[in-house]
N, C-alpha and C positions, 0 to 999 in steps of 0.2 A: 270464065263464065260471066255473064252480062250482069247487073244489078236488075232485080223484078222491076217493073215499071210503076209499080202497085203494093204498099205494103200496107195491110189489114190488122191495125192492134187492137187486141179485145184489151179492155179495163176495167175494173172496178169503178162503178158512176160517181164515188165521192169528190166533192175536189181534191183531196191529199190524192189521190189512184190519179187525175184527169192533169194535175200539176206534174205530176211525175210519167205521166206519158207525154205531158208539152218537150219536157227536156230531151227525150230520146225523140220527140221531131225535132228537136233543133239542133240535137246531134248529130242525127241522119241527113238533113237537108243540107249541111256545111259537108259530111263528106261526098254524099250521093246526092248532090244538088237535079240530078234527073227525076230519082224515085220521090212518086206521091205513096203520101199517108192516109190512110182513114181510122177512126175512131169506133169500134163493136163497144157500145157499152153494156156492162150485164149488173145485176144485179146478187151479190150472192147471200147463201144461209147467213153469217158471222157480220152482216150487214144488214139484215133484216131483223137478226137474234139480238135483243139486250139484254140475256141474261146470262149465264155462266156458261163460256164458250165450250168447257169440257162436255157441256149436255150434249153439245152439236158438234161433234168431231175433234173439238180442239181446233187448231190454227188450220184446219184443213178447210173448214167451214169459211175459210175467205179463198179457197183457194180451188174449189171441186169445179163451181160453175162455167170457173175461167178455164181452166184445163180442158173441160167439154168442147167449150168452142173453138178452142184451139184443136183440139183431134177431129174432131168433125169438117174441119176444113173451110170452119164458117169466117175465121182471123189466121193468121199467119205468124205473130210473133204476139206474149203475154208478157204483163211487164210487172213485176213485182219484188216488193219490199222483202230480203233475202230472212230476216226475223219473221216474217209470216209463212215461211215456206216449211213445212216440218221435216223432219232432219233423223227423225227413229222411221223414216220408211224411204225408199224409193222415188223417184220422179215417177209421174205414171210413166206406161208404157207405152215408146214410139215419143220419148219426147226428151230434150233434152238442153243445156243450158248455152247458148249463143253466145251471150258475152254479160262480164258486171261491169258497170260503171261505174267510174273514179268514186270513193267511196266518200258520202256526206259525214258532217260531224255525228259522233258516236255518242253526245255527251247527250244528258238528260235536263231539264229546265226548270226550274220551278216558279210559278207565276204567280206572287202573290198580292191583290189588289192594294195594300200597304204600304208595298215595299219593303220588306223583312227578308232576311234572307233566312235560309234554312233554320242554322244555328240560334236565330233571332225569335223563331216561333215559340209561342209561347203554349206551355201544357194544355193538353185537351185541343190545339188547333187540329181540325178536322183537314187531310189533303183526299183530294180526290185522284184515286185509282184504281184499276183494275189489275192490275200487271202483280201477280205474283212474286217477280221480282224483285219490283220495286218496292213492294209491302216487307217483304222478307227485310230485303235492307234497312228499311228504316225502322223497322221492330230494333232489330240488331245494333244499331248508332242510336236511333232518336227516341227511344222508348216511350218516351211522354209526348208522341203525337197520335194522333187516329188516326190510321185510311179508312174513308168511305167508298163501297163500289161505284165507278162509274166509268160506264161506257160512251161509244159515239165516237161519231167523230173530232176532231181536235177545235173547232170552230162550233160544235153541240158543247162539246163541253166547256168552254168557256162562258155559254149561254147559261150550264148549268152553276158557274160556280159564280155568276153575275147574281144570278136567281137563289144564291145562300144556297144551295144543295151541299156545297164545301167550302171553307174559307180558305184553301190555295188550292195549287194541283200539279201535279208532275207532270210534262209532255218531252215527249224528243226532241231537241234542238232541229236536225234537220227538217222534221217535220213542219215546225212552225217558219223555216226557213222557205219549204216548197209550198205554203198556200201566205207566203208575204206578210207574215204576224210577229216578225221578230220582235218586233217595239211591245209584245206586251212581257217578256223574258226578265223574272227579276234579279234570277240569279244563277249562270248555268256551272252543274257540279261538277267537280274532278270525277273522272272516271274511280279514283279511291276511297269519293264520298258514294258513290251511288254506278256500281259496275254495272258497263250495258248487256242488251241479249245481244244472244248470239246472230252475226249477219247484221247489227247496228249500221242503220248509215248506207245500206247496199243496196241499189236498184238491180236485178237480174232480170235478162230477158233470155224466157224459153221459147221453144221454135218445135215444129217435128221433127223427128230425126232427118227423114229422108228430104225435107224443105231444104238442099243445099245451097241452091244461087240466094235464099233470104237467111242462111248461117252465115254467108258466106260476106253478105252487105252489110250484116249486123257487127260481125266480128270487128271490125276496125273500130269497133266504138267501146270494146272492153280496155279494161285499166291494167295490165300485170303484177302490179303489186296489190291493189285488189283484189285478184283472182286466188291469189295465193293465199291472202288472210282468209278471204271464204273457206277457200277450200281445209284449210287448218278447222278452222271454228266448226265448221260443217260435219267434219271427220268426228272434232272431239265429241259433239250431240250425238252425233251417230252410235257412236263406241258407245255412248252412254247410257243411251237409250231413256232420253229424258220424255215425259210428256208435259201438256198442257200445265197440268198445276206443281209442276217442279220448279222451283224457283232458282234456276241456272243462268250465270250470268258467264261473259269472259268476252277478250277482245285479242285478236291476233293485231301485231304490228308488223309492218313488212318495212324496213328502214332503209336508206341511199343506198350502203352499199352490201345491200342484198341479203342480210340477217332478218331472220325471222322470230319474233317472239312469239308466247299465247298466255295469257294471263288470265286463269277462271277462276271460279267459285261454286260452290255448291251450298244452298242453306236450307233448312229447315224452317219448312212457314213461320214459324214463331221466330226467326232470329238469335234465339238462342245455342244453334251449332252452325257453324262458319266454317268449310272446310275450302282451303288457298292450293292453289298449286302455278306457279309461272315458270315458265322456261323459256330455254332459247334454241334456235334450231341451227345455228349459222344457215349452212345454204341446202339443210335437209329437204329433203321433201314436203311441204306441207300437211300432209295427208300423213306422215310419222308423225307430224309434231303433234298434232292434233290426238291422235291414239295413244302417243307417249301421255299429255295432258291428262288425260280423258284415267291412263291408268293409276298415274300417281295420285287425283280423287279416289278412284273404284279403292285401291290400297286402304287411303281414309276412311272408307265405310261409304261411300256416297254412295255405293247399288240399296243399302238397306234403307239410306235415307228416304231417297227415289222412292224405294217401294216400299216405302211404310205411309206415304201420302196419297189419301185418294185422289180417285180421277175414274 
């Protein structure tokens, strides 16, 4: 089957979203140097919202409007960050995952106008975040720092933490990698100081089911040992049925020769229960490891955890 002549990506307008759909045209132009690109940009809820995402869906709220115009037929392939895609539901219907791209750094940053590094901050310094996650954790290690809420995008909030709103702030490694701000990175953590979400690092692009000659152009552009760590991490949310204010962290490793690990976490907003589980899958299936993960938490208590947090 021929490659489309014409591929129509719908995106999120922010530059983190508009950075990350340049890379899948320079991916596609090096294999499919025939097929042009165009840009649908949209706007959604979880980008309009700045206040507590669970009011608006959860991680859904970045992800409703784009799925729209991908079904409508108004774009042909959606391109998104695998940590914003929620994981206790379904793909909608008629839609389906084309291919992930070699996965960016998993790690987390912290930026602080000083130069301090984590360890170096001093009591009552206030970081700026949103990420349940990332609060949880450093309740849990750092006791004697604050999070303050703050959203936006990665390039707003740097505006805010200039403007004293926070005196540091945690962002994604990769993130500040795709809108070119690594120079402001003071110090980036071991995945043991500050465990990532689930899907860290992953571009994924969806497609319609029946769209095959553009599943079919995209595909060459997915990573395999990628695919597999998704698929792990994906599975373990699944099972677990985590939402929005669960503070769930864990990272699949897919290694040379062909071993698979999954190493999560489960905590309690306050930091005070930490529940570990890591394995290894040799050449399991990803989608076991992931269940198996996901059971030896549930064992722990993490479904009561889960659901004794609102949302």
């Amino acid at each position: 089957m021929s490659a489309p002549e014409l591929i129509r990506i719908v995106s999120r307008s922010s530059p983190m979203a508009l950075a990350q759909v340049e890379r899948v045209r320079t991916e596609l132009a090096a294999l499919h140097p025939g097929v042009a690109t165009e840009v649908v940009p949209v706007t959604t809820t979880g980008d309009r919202w700045m206040g507590d995402l669970s009011q608006v869906e959860g991680k859904g709220a970045f992800t409703k409007e784009v799925d729209a115009t991908l079904l409508s037929g108004e774009a042909d392939v959606a391109v998104h960050c695998v940590k914003d895609i929620p994981a206790d539901r379904p793909l909608p219907a008629g839609t389906t995952f084309a291919a992930f791209l070699k996965r960016d750094d998993v790690r987390d940053a912290l930026i602080h106008p000083g130069g301090l590094t984590l360890d170096e901050l001093p009591p009552g310094t206030r970081i700026g975040t949103s990420s349940v996650r990332r609060r949880a954790q450093l309740a849990a290690t750092h006791p004697h720092l604050e999070t303050v809420p703050m959203r936006g995008n990665a390039n707003r909030r740097m505006e805010k933490l200039h403007a004293g709103d926070a005196d540091a702030l945690l962002l994604a490694v990769s993130g500040l990698h795709r809108i070119g701000r690594p120079d402001v990175i003071t110090e980036i953590l071991s995945v043991d100081t500050m465990c990532p979400p689930i899907g860290a690092g992953v571009l994924a692009l969806q497609c319609r089911e029946d769209d095959t000659a553009t599943i079919d152009a995209l595909s060459g552009l997915g990573d395999p040992g990628t695919h597999r760590e998704t698929q792990a991490e994906r599975m373990f949310l699944h099972v677990l049925q985590g939402h929005c204010n669960s503070p769930i962290a864990g990272y699949a490793r897919a290694e040379r020769g062909g071993d698979l690990s999954l190493r999560a976490c489960v905590f309690t907003p306050d930091g005070k229960t930490v529940l570990n589980a890591h394995e290894w899958a040799g050449r399991l299936d990803p989608a076991t490891l992931g269940t198996s993960v996901a059971v030896a938490l549930l064992r722990q208590g993490a479904r009561e955890l889960i659901d004794g947090i609102p949302h």
